[in-house]
C-alpha positions as CSV (number, residue, x, y, z in Angstrom):
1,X,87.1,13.7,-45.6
2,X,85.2,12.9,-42.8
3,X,83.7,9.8,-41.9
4,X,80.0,8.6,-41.1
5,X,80.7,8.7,-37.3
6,X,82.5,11.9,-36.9
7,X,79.4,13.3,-38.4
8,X,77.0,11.6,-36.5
9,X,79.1,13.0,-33.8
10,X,78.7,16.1,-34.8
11,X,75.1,16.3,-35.7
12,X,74.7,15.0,-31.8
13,X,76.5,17.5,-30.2
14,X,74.3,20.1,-32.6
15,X,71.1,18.5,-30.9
16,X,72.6,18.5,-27.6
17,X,73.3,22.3,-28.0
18,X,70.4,23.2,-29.4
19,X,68.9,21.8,-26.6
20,X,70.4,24.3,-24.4
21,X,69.4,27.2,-26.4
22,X,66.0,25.9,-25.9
23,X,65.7,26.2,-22.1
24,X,67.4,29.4,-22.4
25,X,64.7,30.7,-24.6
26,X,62.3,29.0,-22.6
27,X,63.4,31.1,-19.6
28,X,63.5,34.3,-21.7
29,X,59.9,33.7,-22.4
30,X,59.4,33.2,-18.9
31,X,61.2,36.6,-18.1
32,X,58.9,38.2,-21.0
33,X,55.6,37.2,-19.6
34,X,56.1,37.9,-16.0
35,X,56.8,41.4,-16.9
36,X,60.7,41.5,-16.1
37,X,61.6,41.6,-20.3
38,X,60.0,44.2,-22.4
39,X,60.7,42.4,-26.1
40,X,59.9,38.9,-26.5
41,X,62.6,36.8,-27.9
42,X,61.7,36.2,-31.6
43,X,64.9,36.6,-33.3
44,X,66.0,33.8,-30.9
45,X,62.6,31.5,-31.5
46,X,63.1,31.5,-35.1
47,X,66.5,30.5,-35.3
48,X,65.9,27.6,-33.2
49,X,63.6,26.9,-36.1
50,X,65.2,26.6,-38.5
51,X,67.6,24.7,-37.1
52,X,65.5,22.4,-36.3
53,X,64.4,22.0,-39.7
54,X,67.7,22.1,-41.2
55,X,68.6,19.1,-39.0
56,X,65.2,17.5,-39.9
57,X,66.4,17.6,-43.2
58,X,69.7,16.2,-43.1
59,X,69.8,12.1,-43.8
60,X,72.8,11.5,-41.1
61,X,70.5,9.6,-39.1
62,X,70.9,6.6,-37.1
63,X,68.1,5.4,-34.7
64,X,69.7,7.4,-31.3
65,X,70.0,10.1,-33.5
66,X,66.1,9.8,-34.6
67,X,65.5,9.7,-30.9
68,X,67.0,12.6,-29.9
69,X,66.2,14.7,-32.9
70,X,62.3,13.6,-32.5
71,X,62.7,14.5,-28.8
72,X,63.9,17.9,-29.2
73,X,62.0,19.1,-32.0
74,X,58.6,18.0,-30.2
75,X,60.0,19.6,-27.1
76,X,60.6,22.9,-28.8
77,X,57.0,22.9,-31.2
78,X,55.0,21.8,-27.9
79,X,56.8,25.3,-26.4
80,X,56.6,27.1,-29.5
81,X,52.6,26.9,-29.6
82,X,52.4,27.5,-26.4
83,X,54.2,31.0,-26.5
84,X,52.4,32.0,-30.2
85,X,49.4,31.3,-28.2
86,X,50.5,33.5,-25.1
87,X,51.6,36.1,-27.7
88,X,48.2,36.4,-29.8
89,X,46.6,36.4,-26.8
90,X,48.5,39.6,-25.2
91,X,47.7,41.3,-28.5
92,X,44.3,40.6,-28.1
93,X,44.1,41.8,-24.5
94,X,42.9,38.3,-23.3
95,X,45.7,38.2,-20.6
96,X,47.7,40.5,-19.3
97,X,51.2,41.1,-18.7
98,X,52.6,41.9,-14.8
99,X,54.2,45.4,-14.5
100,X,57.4,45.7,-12.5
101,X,56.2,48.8,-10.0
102,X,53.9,47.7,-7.3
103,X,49.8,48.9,-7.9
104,X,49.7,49.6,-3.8
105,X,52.1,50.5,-0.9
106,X,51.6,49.4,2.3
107,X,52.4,52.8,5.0
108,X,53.4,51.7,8.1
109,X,51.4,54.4,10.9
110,X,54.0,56.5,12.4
111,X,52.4,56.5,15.5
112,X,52.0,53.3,16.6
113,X,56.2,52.3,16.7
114,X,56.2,48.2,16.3
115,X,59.0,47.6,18.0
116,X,61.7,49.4,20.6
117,X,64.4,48.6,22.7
118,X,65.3,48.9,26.4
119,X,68.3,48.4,27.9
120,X,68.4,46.6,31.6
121,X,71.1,45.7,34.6
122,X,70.2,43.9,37.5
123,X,72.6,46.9,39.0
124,X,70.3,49.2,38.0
125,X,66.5,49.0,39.9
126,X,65.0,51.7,37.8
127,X,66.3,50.8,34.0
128,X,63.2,48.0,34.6
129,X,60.9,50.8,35.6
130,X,61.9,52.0,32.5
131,X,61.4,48.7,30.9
132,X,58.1,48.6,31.9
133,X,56.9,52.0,30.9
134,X,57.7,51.0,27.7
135,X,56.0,47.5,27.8
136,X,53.3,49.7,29.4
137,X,52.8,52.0,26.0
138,X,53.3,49.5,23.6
139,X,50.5,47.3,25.2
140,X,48.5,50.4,25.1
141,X,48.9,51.4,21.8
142,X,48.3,48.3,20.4
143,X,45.0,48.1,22.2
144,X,44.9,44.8,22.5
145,X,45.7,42.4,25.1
146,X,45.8,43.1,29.0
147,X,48.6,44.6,30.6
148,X,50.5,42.3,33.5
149,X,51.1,42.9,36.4
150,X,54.9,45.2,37.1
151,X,56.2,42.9,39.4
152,X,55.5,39.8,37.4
153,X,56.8,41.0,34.1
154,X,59.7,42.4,35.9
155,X,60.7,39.3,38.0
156,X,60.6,37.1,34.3
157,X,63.0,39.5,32.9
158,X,65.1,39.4,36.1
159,X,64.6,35.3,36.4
160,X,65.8,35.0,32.6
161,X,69.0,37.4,32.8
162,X,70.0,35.3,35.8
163,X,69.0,31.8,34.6
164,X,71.3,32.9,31.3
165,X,74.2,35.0,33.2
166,X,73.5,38.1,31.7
167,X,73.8,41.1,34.1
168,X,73.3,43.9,31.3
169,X,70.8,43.1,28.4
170,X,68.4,45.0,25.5
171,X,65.5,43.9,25.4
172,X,62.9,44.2,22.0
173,X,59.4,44.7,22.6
174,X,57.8,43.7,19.2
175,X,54.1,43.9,18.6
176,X,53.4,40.8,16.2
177,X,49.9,38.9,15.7
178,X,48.4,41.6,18.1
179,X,50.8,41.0,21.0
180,X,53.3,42.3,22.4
181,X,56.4,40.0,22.4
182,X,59.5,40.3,24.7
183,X,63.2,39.4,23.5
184,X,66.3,39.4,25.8
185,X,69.7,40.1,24.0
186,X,73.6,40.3,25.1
């Protein structure tokens, strides 16, 4: 026969794992209402309550126990009403429910490229003339912003491959915010 404590053991470790089950469901709902779920999880709500009131019912009770069991219950009824709410609501057409596929799809334009690369050596005088032809068109195509000076955007690139000890780089030229932005990599 089991005694008064092992019980009161028992009936905690009931609470503690009905606990559980109720942030699961809580996350189900969550799932259901922001679309990702099709079913809501009745079967699941209602058999957390009667649980509840099975343990409501039982007269095992010491005053930690009273605590915890008035904790969860009023816990699970404050979520309870809030998803029967939700739930007449959706069948009302009050709210609505999120659908997985995107309404709209943002198209990138083909012909405006937003970023290229261009390979450089300081042994190679013309691979920046090739740099720059393609700094050139990008600027161009963006339509925004002034285009520098050769020399000066040249001399940069140069001055940074040396001040890092590259001799052989790709660069990215990335339009972002309307400009045209210039990356040196190994």
């Amino acid at each position: 026969m089991e005694s008064i404590r092992e019980r009161q053991r028992k009936f905690e470790a009931l609470i503690h794992k009905t606990e559980g089950r109720i942030e699961a469901l809580k996350t189900e709902y969550n799932l259901f209402f922001a679309g990702e779920v099709n079913i809501p999880p009745e079967k699941e709500r209602v058999n957390i309550e009667k649980i509840i009131r099975d343990v409501q019912s039982k007269d095992l009770r010491s005053g930690k126990l009273d605590f915890l069991l008035q904790n969860l219950s009023s816990r699970f009824y404050l979520y309870n009403n809030m998803w029967l709410k939700k739930l007449s609501q959706l069948e009302v057409g009050a709210i609505n429910r999120p659908s997985k596929t995107p309404k709209y799809e943002m198209k990138e334009q083909p012909d405006s490229p937003k970023s290229r690369d261009s390979s450089v050596s300081l042994n190679k005088e013309s691979s920046f003339d090739s740099f720059y032809n393609e700094y050139n068109n990008m600027v161009n195509q963006n339509n925004k912003g002034k285009v520098k000076p050769k020399d000066d955007i040249i001399n940069m690139i140069k001055l940074k491959m040396i001040s890092a000890n590259i001799i052989d780089a790709n660069i990215n030229l990335t339009i972002s915010k309307g400009k045209v932005q210039i990356k040196i990599k190994k």
